[in-house]
C-alpha positions as CSV (number, residue, x, y, z in Angstrom):
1,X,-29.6,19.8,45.0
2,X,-30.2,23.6,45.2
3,X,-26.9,25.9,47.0
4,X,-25.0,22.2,47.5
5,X,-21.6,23.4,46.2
6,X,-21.2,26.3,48.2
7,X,-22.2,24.8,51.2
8,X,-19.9,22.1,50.0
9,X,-16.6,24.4,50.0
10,X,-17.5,26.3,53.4
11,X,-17.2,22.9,55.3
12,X,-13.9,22.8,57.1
13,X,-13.5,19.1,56.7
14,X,-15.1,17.0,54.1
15,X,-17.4,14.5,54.5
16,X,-15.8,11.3,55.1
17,X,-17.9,8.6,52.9
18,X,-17.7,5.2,53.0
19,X,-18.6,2.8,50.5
20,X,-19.3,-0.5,51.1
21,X,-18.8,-2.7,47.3
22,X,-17.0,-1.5,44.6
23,X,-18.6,-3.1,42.1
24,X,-19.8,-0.7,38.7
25,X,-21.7,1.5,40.8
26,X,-19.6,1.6,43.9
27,X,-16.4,2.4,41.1
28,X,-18.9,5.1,39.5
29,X,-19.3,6.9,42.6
30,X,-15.7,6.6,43.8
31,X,-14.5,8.5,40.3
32,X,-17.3,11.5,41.3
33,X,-16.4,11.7,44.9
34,X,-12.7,12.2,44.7
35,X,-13.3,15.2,42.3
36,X,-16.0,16.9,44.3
37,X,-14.5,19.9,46.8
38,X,-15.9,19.0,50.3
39,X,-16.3,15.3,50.1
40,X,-13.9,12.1,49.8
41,X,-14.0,8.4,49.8
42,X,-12.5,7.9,53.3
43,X,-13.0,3.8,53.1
44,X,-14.1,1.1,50.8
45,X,-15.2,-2.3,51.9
46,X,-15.1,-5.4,49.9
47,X,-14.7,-8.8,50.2
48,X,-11.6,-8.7,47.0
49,X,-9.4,-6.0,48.8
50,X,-8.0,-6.3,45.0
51,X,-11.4,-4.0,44.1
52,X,-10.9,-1.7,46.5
53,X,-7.7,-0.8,45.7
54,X,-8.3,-0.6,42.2
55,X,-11.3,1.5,42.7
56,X,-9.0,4.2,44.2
57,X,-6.4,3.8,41.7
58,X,-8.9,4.6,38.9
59,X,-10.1,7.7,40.6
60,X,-6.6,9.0,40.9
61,X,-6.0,8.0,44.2
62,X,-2.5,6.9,44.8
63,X,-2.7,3.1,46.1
64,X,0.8,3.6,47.6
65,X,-0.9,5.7,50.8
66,X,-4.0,3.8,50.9
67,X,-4.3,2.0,54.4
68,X,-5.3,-1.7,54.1
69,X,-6.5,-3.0,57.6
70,X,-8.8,-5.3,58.9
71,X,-9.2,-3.5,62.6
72,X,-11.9,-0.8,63.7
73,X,-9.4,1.1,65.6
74,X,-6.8,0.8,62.8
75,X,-9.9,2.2,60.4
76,X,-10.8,5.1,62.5
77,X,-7.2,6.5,62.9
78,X,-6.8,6.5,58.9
79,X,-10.3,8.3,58.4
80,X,-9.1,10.6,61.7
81,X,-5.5,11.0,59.8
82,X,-7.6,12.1,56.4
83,X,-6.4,8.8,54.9
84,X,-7.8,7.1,52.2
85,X,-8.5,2.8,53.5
86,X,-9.6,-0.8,52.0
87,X,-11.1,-3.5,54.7
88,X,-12.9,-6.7,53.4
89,X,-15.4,-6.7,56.1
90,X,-18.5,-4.5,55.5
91,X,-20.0,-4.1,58.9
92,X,-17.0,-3.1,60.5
93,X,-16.6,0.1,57.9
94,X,-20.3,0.7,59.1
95,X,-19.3,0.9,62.8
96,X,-16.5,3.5,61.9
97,X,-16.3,6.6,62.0
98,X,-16.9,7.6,58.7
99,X,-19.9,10.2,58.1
100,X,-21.9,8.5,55.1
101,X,-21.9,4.8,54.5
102,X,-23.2,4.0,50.7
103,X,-24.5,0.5,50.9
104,X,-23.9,-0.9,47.4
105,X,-23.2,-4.7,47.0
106,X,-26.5,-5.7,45.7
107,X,-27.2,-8.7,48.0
108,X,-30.0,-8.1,50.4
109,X,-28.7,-10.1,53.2
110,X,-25.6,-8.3,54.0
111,X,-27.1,-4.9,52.7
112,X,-30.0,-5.1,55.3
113,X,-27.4,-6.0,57.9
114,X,-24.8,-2.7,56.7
115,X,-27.6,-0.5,56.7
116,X,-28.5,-1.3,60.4
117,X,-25.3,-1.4,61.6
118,X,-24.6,2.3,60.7
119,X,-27.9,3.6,61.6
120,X,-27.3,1.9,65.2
121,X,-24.0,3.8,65.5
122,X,-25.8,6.8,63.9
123,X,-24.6,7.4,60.4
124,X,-26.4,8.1,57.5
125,X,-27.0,5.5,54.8
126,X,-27.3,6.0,50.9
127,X,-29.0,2.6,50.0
128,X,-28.2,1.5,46.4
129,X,-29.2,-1.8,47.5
130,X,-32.7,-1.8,46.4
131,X,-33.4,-5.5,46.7
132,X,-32.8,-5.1,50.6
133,X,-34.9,-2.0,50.8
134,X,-37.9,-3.5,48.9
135,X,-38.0,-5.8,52.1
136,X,-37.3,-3.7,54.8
137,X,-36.7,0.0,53.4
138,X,-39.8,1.5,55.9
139,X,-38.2,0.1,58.5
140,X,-35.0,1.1,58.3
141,X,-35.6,4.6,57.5
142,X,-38.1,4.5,60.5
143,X,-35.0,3.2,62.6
144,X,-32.8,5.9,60.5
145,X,-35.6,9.1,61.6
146,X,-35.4,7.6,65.4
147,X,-31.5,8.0,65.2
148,X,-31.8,11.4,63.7
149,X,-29.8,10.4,60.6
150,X,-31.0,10.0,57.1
151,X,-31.8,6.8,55.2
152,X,-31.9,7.6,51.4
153,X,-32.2,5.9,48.5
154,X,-29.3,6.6,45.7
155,X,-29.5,9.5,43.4
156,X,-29.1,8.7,40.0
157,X,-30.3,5.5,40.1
158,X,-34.3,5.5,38.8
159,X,-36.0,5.2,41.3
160,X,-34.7,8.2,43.6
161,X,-34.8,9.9,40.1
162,X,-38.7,8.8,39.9
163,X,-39.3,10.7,43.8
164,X,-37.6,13.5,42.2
165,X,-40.2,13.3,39.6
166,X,-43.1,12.9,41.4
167,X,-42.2,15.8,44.6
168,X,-41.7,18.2,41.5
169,X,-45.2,17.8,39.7
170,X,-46.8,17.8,43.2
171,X,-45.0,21.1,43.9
172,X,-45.9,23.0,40.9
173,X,-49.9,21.8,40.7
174,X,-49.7,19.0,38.7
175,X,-51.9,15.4,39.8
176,X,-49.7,12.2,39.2
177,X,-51.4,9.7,36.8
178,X,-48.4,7.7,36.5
179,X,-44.8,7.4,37.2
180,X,-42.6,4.8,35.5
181,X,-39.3,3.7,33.7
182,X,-38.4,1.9,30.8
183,X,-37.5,-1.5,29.9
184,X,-36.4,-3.9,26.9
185,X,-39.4,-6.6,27.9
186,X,-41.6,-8.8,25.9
187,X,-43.6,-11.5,28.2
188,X,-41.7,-14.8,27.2
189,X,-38.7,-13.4,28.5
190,X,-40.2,-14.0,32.1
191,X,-39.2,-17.3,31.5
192,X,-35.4,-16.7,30.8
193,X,-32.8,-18.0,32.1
194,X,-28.9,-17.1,32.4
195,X,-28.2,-19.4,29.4
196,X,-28.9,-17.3,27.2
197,X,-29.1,-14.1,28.5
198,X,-26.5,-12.0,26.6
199,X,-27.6,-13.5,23.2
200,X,-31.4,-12.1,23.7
201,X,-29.2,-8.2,25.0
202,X,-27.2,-8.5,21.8
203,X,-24.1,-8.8,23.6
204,X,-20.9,-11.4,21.9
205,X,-18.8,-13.2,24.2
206,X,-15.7,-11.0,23.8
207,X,-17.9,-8.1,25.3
208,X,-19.3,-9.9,27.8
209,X,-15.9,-11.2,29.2
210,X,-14.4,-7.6,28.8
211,X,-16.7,-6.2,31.1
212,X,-17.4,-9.4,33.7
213,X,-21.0,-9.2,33.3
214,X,-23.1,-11.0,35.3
215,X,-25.8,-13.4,33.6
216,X,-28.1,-13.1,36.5
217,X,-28.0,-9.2,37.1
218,X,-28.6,-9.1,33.6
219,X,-31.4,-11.6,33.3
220,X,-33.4,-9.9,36.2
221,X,-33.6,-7.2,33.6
222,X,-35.2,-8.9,31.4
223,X,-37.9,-11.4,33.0
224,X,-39.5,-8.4,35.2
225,X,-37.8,-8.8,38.2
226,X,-35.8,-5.5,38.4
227,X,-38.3,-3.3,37.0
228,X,-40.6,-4.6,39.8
229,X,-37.6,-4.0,42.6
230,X,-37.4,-0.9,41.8
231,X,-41.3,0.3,41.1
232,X,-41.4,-1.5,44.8
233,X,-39.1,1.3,45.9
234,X,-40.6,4.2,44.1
235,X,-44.6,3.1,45.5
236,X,-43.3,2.7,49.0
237,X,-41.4,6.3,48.8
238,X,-44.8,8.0,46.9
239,X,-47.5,6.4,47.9
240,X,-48.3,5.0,44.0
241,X,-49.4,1.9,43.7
242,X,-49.3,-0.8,41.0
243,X,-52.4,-0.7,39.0
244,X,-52.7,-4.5,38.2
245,X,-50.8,-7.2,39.9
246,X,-47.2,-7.2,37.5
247,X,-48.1,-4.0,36.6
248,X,-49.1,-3.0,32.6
249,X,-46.2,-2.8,31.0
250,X,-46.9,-1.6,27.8
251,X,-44.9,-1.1,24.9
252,X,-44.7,2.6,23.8
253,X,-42.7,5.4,22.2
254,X,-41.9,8.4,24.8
255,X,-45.0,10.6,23.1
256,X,-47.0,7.2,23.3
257,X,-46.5,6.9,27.5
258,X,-49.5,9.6,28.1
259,X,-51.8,7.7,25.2
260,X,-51.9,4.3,26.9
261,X,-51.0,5.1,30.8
262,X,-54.1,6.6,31.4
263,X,-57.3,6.1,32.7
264,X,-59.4,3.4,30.7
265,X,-62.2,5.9,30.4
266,X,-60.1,8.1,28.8
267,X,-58.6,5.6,26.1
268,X,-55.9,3.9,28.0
269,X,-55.3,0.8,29.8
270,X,-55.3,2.3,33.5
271,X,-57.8,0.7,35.9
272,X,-57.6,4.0,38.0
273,X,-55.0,7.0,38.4
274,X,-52.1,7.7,40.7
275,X,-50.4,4.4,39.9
276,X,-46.5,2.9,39.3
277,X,-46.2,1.0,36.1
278,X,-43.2,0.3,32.8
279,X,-43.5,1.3,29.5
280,X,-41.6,-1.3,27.0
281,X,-39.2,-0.4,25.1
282,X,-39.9,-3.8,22.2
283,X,-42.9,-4.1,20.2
284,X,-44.3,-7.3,21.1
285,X,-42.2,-8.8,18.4
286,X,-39.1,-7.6,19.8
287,X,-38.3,-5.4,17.4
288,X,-37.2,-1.8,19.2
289,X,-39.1,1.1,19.6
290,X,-37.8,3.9,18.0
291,X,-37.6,7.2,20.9
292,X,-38.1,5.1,23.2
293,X,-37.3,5.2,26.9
294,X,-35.4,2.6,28.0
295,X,-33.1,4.4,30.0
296,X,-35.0,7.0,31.4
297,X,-38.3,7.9,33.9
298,X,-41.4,9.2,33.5
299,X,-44.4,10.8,34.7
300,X,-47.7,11.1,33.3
301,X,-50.2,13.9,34.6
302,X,-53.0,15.9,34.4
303,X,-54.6,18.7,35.6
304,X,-58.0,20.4,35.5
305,X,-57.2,23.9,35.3
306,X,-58.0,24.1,31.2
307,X,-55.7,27.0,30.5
308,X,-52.5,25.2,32.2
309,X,-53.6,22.3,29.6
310,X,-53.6,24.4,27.1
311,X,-50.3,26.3,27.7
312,X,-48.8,23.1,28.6
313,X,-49.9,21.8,24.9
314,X,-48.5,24.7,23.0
315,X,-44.7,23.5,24.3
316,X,-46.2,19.4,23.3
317,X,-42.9,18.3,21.2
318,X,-40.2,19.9,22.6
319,X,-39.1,18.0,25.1
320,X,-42.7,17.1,26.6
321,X,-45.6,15.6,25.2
322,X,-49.4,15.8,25.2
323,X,-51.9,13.1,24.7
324,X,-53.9,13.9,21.4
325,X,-56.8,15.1,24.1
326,X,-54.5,17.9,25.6
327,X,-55.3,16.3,29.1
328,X,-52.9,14.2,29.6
329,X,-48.6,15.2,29.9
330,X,-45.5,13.4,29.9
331,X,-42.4,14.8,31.9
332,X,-39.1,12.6,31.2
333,X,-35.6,12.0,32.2
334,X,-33.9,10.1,29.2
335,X,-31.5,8.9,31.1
336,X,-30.0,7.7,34.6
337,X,-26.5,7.5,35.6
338,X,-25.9,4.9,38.7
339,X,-22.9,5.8,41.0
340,X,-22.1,9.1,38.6
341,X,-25.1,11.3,40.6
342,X,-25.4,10.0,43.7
343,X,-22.9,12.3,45.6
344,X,-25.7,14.5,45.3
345,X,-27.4,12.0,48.0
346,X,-24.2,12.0,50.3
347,X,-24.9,15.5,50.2
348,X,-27.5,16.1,51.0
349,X,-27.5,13.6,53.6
350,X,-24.6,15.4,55.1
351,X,-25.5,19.1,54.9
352,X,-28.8,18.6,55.3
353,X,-30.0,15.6,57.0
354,X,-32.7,14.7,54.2
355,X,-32.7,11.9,51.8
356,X,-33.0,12.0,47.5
357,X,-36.3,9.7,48.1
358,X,-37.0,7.2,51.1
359,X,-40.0,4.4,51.6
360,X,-42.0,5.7,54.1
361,X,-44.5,3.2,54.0
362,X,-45.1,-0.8,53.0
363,X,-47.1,0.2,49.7
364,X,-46.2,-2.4,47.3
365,X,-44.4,-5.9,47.7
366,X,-42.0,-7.9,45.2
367,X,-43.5,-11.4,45.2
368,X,-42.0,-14.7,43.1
369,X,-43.7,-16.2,40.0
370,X,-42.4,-19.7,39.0
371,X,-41.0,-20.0,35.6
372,X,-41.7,-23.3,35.5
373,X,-43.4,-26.4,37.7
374,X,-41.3,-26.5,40.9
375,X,-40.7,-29.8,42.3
376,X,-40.4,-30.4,46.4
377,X,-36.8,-30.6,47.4
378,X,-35.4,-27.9,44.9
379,X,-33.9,-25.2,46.0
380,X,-34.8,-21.2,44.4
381,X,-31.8,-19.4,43.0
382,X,-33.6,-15.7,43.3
383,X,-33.4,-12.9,41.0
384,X,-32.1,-13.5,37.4
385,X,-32.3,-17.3,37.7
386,X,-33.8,-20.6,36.7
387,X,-36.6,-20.8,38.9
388,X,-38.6,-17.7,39.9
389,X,-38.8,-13.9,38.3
390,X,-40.7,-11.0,40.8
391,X,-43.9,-9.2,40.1
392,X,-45.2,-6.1,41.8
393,X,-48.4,-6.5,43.6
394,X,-50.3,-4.4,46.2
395,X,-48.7,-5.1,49.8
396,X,-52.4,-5.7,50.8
397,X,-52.6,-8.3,48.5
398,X,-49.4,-10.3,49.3
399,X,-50.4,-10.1,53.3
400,X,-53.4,-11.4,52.1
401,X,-52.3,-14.2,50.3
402,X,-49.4,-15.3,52.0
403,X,-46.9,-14.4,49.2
404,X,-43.4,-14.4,50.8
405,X,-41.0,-11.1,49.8
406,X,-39.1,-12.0,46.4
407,X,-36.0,-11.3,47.8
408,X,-36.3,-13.9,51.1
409,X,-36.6,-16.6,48.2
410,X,-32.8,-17.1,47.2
411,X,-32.4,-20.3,48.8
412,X,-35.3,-21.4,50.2
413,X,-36.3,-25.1,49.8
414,X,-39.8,-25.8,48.1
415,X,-41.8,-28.5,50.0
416,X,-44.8,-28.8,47.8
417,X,-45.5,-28.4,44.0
418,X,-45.4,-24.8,42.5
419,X,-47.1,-24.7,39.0
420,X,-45.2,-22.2,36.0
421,X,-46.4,-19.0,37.2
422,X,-48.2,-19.5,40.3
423,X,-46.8,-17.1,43.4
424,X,-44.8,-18.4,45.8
425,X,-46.2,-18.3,49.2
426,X,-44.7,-19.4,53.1
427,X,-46.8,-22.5,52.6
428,X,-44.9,-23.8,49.8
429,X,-41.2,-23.0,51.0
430,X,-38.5,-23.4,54.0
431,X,-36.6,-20.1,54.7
432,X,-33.9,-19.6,55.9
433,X,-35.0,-18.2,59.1
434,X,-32.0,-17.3,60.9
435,X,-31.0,-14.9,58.1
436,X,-30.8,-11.2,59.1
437,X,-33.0,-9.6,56.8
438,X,-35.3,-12.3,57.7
439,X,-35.5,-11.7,61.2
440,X,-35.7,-7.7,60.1
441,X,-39.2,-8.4,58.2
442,X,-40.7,-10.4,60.7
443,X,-40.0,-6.9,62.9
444,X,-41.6,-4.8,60.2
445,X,-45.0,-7.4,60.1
446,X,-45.1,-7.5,63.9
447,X,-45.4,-3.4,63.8
């Protein structure tokens, strides 16, 4: 993030971003972009041209110059003019001639497909979409590094800030116990459903409707399923890996983090170090944590030098805390701010061809739990549903026991019986195995 803004000013053009969704975080972004010297929002893509427009407008874009076509040639000449445009049809933004795309519509189909489609015409991609990149992030980023363009994952958003994290302690001296996030999560909520949802957040109806929440984005927060999207993310980009399959998830304060994620031998509940996991931000009976972190990233680490423990335990409250042994450390971010940061990542993409955090490897997978007995003949609803909620597990493991990607499961037919909690493998569902990100996997196994 270092020397951006200057580097920034002394372009002669801006970079020309495009952002495909315009949806909380694609709006976020759009605010930040138009107010940053040497960037603009050249195009937005989505499928209510509406959106777009107003996306624009609330940035302080006048609507009355913004270009609204549904042509590639019609596209390019805006961006070329220094126009600002809306088109409903994502790919063809990503074939234009825009510098950046910033994948952000949240679906993993068409968010695998974007991605591709502007790496193959050699633009880098900011990938919000972390359900897509959970599937096939190594390989696109591998496609991305072949192209000479950058595939990064969204600053701001937890787990690019959790990279951040981790490449800091590594560069000063410090060994990674842990790295984490927080979470509102107790374990019956793993069985929740949409119903529900906004009661067990807190949230009345008139809120709700204000804001056009969605029951299942806001569901998947709760029964495990995000938390383990994006801890996917942040082992494939570091190297961690879960600890246990589903991962700990203990309930603790921010100074309770380097207590209990540590090494068993040293009082805490860690089978071994250099591990993702979530602290929760509810006791187990769902009353809330007081200083807790459910907002925010963390890492726990150690080192052996005694004196660096010991200086590192004289500054233990203020800001930073020390486990009551002075061997363990927690470094936090209390907070993340999705869309609002990640021009930092369009950036840095831009200027210097590197990305805020990208998977280089298949570390971890997202696989399906049921939440309850699933008959043959039903169909799965994916994240935030009725029928399945995703746990992190080893990638070893899930090759190993035929446990099919979470995010391949929205749709797929059971044909035989899945008992509550039991993992969802190929055996016991039909894909849909024309669908693009499916195809894409089935490239990433065969390499």
């Amino acid at each position: 993030m270092l020397n951006i803004p200057p580097q920034l000013r002394d372009r002669e053009e801006p970079i020309d971003v495009g952002v495909i969704g315009s949806g909380l975080f694609g709006t976020k972004l759009v605010d930040q972009i138009e107010r940053v010297t040497g960037m603009r929002t050249a195009a937005i893509a989505d499928i209510d041209l509406d959106k777009a427009a107003q996306a624009y407008a609330e940035s302080g874009v006048s609507t009355d110059g913004v270009v609204e076509t549904t042509d590639l040639g019609e596209l390019n000449a805006a961006i070329a003019d220094g126009q600002h445009a809306v088109i409903a049809d994502g790919p063809t933004l990503a074939r234009s001639d825009v510098e950046v795309v910033v994948e952000a519509t949240g679906i993993p189909e068409v968010g695998a497909r974007h991605a591709y489609t502007a790496i193959m015409e050699e633009t880098h991609v900011v990938m919000v979409n972390v359900e897509a990149d959970t599937v096939v992030g190594p390989t696109l980023a591998d496609l991305a590094d072949k192209a000479g363009v950058t595939y990064s994952m969204a600053y701001g958003d937890q787990p690019s800030l959790l990279a951040e994290l981790y490449d800091w302690a590594q560069t000063v001296g410090l060994d990674v116990v842990a790295a984490g996030k927080g979470n509102p999560f107790i374990e019956e909520y793993r069985y929740g459903t949409p119903d529900d949802v906004f009661d067990r957040w807190g949230f009345d109806e008139e809120f709700v409707e204000e804001h056009g929440l969605n029951p299942w984005m806001y569901n998947s927060f709760l029964d495990g399923t995000k938390v383990a999207v994006e801890m996917c993310a942040v082992a494939n980009a570091t190297g961690l890996t879960p600890d246990v399959q589903g991962m700990h998830l203990p309930d603790a304060s921010i100074e309770e983090i380097p207590q209990k994620l540590r090494p068993k031998e040293d009082g805490g509940v860690l089978n071994e170090a250099g591990v993702v996991d979530t602290v929760s931000s509810l006791r187990p009976d769902g009353t809330e944590i007081d200083d807790n972190i459910s907002f925010g990233v963390f890492i726990v680490t150690t080192t052996p030098n005694e004196r660096v423990q010991e200086y590192l335990e004289q500054s233990s409250g203020s800001g930073m805390y020390v486990a009551n042994d002075g061997k363990y450390q927690v470094f936090h971010r209390p907070y993340h701010l999705p869309g609002t940061e990640t021009s930092v990542s369009v950036a840095n993409a831009a200027i210097r061809n590197e990305p805020t955090g990208v998977p280089r490897e298949r570390v971890a997978e997202v696989v399906g739990g049921a939440k309850r007995t699933l008959e043959p003949g039903e169909e799965l609803d994916g994240g935030g549903g009725y029928t399945v909620y995703g746990l992190l597990e080893e990638a070893e493991t899930a090759e190993e026991q035929n446990h099919v990607p979470f995010e391949l499961l929205d749709g797929a037919e059971v044909v035989s019986e899945i008992a509550q909690d039991e993992i969802v493998t190929y055996d016991d569902v039909e894909l849909d195995e024309d669908s693009f990100i499916y195809r894409l996997r089935r490239l990433q196994d065969a390499a």
